[in-house]
C-alpha positions in Angstrom: 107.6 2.3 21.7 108.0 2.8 17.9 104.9 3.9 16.2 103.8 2.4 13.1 104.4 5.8 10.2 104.8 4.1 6.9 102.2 1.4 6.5 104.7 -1.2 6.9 104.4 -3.5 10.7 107.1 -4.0 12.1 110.0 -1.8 10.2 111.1 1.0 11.7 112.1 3.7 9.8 115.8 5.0 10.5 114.2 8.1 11.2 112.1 6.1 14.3 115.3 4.3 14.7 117.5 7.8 15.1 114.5 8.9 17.9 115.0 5.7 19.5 118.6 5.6 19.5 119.2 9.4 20.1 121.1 9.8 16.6 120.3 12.0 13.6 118.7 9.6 10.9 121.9 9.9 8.5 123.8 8.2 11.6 121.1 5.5 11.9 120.8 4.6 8.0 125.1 4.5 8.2 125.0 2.4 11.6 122.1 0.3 9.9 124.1 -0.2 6.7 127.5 -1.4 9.0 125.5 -4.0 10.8 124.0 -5.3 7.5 127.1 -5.3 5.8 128.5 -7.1 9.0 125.7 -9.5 9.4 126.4 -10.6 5.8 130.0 -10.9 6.3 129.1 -13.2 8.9 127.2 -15.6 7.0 129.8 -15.6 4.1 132.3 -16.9 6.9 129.8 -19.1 7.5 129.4 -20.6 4.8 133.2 -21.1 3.8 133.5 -22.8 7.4 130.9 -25.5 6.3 
């Protein structure tokens, strides 16, 4: 379970997210990034599909 560090419920750091995930937390801020950057790509597809 991720513990609660920064004040914020609910977001987990990359750091907790690196501990989770058995990364370092430069690995999980670049994998975080790739599926943002996906996810938006996504919606932009999306959107030109509508």
């Amino acid at each position: 379970m991720l513990r609660r560090t920064d004040g914020r419920d609910g977001v987990a750091t990359d750091r907790q997210l690196g501990v989770l995930f058995g990364v370092s937390r430069p690995t999980a801020t670049r994998r975080r990034n790739r599926a943002l950057d996906a996810l938006f790509e996504a919606g932009r597809e999306w959107r030109r599909q509508c």
